[in-house]
MIBAFI-863283 format. One record per residue (C-alpha): residue number from 1; x, y, z. Coordinates in nm, 3 decimals, always signed. Example, Ala and Ser with C-alpha at 12.3 -4.5 7.8 and 13.67 -1.06 7.14 Angstrom:
BEGIN
1	+1.230	-0.450	+0.780 .
2	+1.367	-0.106	+0.714 .
END
This chain:
BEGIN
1	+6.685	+10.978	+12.186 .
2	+6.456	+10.718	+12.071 .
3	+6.200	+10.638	+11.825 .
4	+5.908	+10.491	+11.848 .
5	+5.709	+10.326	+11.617 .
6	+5.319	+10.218	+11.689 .
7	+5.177	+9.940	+11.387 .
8	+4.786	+9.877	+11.415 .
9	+4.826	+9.481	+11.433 .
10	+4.493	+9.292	+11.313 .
11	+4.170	+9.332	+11.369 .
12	+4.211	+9.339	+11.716 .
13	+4.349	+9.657	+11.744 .
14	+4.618	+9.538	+11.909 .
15	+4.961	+9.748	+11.958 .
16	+5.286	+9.687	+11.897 .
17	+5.608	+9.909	+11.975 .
18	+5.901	+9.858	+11.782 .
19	+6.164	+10.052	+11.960 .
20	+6.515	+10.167	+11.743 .
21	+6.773	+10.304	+11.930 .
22	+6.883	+10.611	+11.731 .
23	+7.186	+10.725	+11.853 .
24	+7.412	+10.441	+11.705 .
25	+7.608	+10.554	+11.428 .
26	+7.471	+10.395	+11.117 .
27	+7.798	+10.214	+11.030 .
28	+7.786	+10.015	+11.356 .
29	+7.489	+9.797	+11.243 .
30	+7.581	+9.492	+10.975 .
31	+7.503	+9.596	+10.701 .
32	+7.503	+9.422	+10.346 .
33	+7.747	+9.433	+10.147 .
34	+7.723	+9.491	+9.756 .
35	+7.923	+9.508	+9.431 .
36	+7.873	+9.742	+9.181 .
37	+8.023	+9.737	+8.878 .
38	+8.132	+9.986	+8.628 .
39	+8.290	+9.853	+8.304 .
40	+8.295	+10.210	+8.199 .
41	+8.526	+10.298	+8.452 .
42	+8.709	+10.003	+8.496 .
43	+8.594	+9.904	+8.797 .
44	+8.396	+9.715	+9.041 .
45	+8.261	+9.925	+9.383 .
46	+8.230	+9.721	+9.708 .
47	+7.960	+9.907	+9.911 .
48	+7.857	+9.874	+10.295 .
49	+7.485	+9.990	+10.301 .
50	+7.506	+10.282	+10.064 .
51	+7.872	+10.379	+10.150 .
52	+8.172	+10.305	+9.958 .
53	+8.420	+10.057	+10.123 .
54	+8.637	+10.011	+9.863 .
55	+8.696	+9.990	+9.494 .
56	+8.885	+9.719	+9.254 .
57	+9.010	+9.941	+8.987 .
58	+9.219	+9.850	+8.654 .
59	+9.278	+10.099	+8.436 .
60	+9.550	+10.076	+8.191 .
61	+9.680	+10.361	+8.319 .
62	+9.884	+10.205	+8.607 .
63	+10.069	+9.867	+8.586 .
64	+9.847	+9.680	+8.846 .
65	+9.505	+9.651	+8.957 .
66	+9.432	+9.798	+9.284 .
67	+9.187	+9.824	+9.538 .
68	+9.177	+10.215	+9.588 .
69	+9.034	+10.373	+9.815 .
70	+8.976	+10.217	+10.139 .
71	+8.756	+10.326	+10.389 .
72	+8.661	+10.346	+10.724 .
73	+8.286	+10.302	+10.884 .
74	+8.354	+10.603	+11.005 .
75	+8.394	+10.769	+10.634 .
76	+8.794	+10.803	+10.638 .
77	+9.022	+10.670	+10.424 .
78	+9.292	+10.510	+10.504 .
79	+9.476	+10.508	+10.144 .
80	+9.678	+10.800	+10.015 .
81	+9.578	+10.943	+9.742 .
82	+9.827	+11.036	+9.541 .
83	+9.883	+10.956	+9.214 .
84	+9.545	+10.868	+9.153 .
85	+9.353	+11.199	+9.383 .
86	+9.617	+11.369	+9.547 .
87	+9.515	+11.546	+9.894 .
88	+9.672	+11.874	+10.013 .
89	+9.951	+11.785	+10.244 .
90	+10.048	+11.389	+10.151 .
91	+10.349	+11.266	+10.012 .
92	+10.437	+11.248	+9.664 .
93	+10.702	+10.970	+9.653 .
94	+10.702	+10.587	+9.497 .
95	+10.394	+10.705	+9.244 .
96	+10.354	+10.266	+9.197 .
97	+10.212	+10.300	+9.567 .
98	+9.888	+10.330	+9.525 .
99	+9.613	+10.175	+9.731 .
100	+9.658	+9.835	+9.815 .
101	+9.859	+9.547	+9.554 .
102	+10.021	+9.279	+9.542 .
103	+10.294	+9.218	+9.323 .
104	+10.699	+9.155	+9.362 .
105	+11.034	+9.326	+9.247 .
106	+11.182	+9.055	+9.080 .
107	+11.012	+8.785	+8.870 .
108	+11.224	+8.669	+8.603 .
109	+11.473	+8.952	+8.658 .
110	+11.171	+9.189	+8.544 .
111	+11.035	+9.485	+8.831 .
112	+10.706	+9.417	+8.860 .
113	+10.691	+9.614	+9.203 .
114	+10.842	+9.969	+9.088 .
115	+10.659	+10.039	+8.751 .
116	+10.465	+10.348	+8.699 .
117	+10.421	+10.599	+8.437 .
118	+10.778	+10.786	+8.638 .
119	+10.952	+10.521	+8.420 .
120	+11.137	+10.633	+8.128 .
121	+11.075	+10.506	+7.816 .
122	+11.412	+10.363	+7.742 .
123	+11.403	+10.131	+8.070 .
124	+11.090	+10.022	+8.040 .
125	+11.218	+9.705	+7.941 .
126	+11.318	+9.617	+8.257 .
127	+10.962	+9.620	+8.401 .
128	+10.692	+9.392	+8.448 .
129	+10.294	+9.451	+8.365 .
130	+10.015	+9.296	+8.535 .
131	+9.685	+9.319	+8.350 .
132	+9.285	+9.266	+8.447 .
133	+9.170	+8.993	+8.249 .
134	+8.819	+8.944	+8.320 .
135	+8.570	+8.878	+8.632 .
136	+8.498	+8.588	+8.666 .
137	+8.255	+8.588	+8.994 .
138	+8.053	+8.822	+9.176 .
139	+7.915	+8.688	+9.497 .
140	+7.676	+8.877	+9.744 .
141	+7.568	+8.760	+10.063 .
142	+7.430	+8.858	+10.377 .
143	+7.757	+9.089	+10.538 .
144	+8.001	+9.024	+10.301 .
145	+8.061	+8.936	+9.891 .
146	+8.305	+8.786	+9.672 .
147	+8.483	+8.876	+9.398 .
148	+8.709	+8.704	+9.167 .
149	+8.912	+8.866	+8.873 .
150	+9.171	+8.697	+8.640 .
151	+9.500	+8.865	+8.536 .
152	+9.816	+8.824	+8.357 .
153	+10.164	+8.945	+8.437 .
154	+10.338	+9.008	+8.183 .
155	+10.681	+9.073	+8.034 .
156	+10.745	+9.374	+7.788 .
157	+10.747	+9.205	+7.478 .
158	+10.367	+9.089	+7.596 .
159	+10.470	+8.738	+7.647 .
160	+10.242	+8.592	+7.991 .
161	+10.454	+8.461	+8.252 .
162	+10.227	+8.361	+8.531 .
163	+9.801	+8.404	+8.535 .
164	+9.670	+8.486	+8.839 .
165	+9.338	+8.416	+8.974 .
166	+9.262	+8.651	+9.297 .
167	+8.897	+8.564	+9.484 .
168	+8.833	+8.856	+9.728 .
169	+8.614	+8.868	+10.041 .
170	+8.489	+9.173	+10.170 .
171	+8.268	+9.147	+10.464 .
172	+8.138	+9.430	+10.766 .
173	+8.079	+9.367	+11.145 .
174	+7.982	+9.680	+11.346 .
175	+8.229	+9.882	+11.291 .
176	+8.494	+9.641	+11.157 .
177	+8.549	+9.576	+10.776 .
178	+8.756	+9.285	+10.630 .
179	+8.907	+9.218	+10.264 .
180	+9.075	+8.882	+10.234 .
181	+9.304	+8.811	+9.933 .
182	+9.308	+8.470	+9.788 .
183	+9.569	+8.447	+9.508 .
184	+9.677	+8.184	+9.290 .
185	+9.995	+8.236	+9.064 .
186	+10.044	+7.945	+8.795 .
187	+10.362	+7.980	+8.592 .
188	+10.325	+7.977	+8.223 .
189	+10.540	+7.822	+7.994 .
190	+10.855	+7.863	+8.142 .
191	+10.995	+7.818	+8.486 .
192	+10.997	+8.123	+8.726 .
193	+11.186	+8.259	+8.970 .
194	+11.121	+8.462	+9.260 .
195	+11.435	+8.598	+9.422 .
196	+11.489	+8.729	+9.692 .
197	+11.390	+9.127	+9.698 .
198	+11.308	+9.334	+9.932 .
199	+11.041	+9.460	+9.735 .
200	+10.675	+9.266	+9.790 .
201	+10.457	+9.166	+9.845 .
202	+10.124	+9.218	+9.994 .
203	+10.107	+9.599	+10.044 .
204	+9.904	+9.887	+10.100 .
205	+10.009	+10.270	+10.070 .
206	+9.902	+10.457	+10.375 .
207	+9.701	+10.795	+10.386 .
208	+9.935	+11.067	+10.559 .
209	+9.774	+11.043	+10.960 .
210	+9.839	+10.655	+10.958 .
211	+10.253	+10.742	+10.855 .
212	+10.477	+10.766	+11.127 .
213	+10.559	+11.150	+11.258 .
214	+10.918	+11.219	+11.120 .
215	+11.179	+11.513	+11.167 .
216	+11.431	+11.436	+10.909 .
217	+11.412	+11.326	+10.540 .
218	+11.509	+11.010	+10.447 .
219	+11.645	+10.814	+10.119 .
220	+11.516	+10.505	+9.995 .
221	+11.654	+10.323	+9.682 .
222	+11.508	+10.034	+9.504 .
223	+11.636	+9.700	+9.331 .
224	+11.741	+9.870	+9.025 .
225	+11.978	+10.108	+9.243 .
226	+11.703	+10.414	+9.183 .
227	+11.677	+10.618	+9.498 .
228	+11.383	+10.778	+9.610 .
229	+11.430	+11.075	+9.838 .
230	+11.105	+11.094	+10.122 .
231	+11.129	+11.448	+10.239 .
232	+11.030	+11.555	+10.626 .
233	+10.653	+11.737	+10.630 .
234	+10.453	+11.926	+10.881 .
235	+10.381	+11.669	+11.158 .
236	+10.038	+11.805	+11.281 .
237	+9.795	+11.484	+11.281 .
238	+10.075	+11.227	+11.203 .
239	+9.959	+10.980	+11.466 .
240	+10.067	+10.645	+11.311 .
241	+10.273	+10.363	+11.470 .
242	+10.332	+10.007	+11.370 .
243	+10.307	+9.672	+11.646 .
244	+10.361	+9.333	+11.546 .
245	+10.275	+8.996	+11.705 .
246	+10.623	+8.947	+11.799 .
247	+10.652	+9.314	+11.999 .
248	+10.814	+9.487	+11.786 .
249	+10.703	+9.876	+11.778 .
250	+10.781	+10.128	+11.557 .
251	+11.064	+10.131	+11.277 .
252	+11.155	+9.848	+11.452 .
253	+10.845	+9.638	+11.284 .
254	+11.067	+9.614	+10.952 .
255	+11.272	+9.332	+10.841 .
256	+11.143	+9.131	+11.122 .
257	+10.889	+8.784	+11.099 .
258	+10.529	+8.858	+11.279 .
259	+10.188	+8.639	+11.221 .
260	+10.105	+9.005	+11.202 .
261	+10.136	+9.383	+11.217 .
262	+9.860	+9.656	+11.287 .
263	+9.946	+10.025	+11.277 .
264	+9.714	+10.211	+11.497 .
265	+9.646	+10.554	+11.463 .
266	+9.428	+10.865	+11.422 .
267	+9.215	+11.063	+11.154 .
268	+9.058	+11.351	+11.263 .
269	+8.886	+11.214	+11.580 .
270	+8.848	+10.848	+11.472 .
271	+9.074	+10.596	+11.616 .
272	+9.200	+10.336	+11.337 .
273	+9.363	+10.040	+11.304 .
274	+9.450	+9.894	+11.013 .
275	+9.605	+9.479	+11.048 .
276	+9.742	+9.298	+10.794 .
277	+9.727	+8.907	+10.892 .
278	+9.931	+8.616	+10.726 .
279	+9.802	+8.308	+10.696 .
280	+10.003	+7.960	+10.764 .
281	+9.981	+7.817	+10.432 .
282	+10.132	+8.125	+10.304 .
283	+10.504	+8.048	+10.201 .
284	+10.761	+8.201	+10.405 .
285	+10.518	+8.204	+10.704 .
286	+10.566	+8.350	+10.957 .
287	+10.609	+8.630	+10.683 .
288	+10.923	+8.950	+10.720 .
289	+10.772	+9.276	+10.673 .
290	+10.872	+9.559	+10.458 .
291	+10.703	+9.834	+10.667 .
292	+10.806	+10.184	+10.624 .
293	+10.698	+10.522	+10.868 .
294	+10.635	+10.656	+10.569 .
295	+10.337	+10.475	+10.515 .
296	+10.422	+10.149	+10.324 .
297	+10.257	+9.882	+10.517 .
298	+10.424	+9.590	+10.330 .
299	+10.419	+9.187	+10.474 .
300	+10.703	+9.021	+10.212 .
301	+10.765	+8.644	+10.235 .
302	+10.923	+8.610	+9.943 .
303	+11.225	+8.873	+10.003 .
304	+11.359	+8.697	+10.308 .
305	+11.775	+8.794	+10.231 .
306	+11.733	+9.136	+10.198 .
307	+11.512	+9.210	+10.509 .
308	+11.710	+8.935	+10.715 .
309	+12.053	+9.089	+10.669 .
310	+12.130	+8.732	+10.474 .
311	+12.025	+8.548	+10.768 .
312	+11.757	+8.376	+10.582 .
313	+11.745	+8.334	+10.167 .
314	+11.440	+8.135	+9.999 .
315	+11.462	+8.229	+9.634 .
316	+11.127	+8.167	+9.577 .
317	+11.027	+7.935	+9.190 .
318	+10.785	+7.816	+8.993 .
319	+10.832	+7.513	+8.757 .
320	+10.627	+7.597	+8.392 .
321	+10.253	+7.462	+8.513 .
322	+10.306	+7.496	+8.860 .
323	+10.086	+7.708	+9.094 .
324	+10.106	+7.916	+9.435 .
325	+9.832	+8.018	+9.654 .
326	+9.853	+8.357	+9.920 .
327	+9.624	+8.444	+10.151 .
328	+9.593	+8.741	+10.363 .
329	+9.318	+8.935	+10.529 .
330	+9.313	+9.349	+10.607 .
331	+9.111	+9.382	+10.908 .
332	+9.008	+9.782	+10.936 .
333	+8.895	+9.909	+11.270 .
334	+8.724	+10.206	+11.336 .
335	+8.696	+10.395	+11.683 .
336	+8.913	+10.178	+11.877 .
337	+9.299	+10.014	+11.852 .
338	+9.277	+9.624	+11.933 .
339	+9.493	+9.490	+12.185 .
340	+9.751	+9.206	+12.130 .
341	+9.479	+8.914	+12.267 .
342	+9.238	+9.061	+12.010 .
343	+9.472	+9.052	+11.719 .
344	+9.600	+8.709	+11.849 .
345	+9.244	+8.539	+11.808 .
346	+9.170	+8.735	+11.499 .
347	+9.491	+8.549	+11.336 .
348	+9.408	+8.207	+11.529 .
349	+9.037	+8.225	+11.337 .
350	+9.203	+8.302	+11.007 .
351	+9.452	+8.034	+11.036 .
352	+9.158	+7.799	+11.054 .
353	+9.060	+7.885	+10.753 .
END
């Protein structure tokens, strides 16, 4: 159906018929993108037209800042949401998964990746902290806005061992949404090292209909030699399944290099896609990727001995002063699962970035 609207134009009387096509959905049209923010909450909401996209959220209450939820144009999210709103039916394992972060496993011997309130009190000291600082930028333009926050990981004893400076982008086109990640880490006042774990880097926890379907439980155990059982659910609407530049499907995506990974899939009756890109400045590039069917969708440059088999080792460091930059882009499509051309041009424009 369509509307039409009739303005009196002038004196002369003269008519003019704007026609709007009604029956597109109102998430297809570019709309502008704002921030919102809540000190209150601890929080600053990135908004397409009226609708929440996504969220940066620190709250003291978990060891990382996150960007939780994210959301389709269509009005799905793609996150889980446990711990933070658990949903009737998701899984309950690895409570530090939680929306999208970025951190790593080892830094300084410390666990930066696994901390969470499921850490007892008495080994906390083997855990790292990363803490909101301030915000330093917001940006809005016409389809997209910046953001850029300041944070400080930190040992237990409080002492800072590298600030980070993060400058997001989120933007909207039709019915794709984009968040690039531009980090900078700049050791402190000591020297740091990065080695090689599998646990990192650039991640985002999965909402159950993106995981892969699964028939048998599975057991998972991290760098401190904790294991994590992953028990087998109901598989009604489990439609996910990982592809990576390099053609690897499936389970089959992990421990393996890739310019990039998308895992395609279904909520309710929208077709998603959610891509994670790497970008060639990025150390480690092309990056391994520590993506699980459960739904960790993970791209690690850093932990290149672990997910190699010891084929590759970096053991990644910092000198005291020096800095490291990351950047990666989440591309989020909604109604329709881009092809490997597609994703190949969508990396080649990033690159040039």
């Amino acid at each position: 159906m369509q509307s039409i609207k009739k303005i009196q134009w002038g004196t002369a009387g003269v008519l003019l018929s704007l026609f709007c096509t009604m029956n597109t959905p109102l998430q297809a049209q570019n709309e502008s993108v704002k921030l919102i923010r809540i000190d209150a909450e601890n929080k600053v909401e990135v908004r397409i037209g009226d609708e929440l996209f996504t969220a940066y959220y620190y709250p003291e209450t978990i060891a990382k800042p996150v960007l939780y939820p994210i959301i389709t144009a269509g009005g799905h999210e793609i996150t889980r949401g446990f711990p933070l709103a658990p949903r009737a039916g998701e899984r309950v394992d690895h409570p530090h998964h939680i929306g999208h972060w970025m951190n790593y496993g080892d830094v300084n011997g410390l666990d930066f990746w696994n901390n969470s309130d499921a850490i007892p009190a008495d080994k906390k000291d083997r855990y790292g902290t990363i803490r909101h600082t301030g915000i330093t930028d917001l940006k809005e333009n016409k389809n997209s806005a910046e953001l850029e926050v300041t944070m400080d990981w930190l040992a237990p004893d409080g002492k800072v061992l590298l600030k980070e400076k993060t400058r997001f982008v989120f933007s909207s086109e039709g019915k794709k949404r984009t968040i690039d990640r531009i980090t900078t880490l700049t050791a402190q006042d000591e020297p740091i090292s990065m080695k090689d774990n599998k646990e990192g880097v650039f991640a985002i926890r999965v909402a159950r209909e993106l995981e892969h379907p699964s028939n048998k439980p599975e057991l998972f155990t991290d760098a401190n030699g904790i294991p994590t059982t992953v028990p087998s659910l109901n598989n009604e609407g489990v439609t996910g399944k990982y592809r990576s530049s390099a053609g690897k499907e499936g389970d089959d995506v992990w421990g393996t290099r890739g310019e990039w990974v998308t895992l395609n899939g279904q909520i309710e009756k929208e077709k998603i896609s959610v891509v994670i890109l790497d970008h060639p400045s990025n150390p480690g590039y092309p990056t391994y990727w520590h993506a699980r069917g459960y739904g960790l969708f993970s791209a690690n440059p850093l932990g290149q001995k672990e997910l190699s088999g010891g084929k590759d080792v970096l053991n990644f460091g910092l000198k005291a002063g020096e800095s490291v930059t990351f950047n990666y882009r989440i591309l989020v499509f909604s109604g329709e699962n881009p092809g490997d051309g597609q994703l190949n041009s969508e990396a080649e424009s990033f690159g040039k970035n």
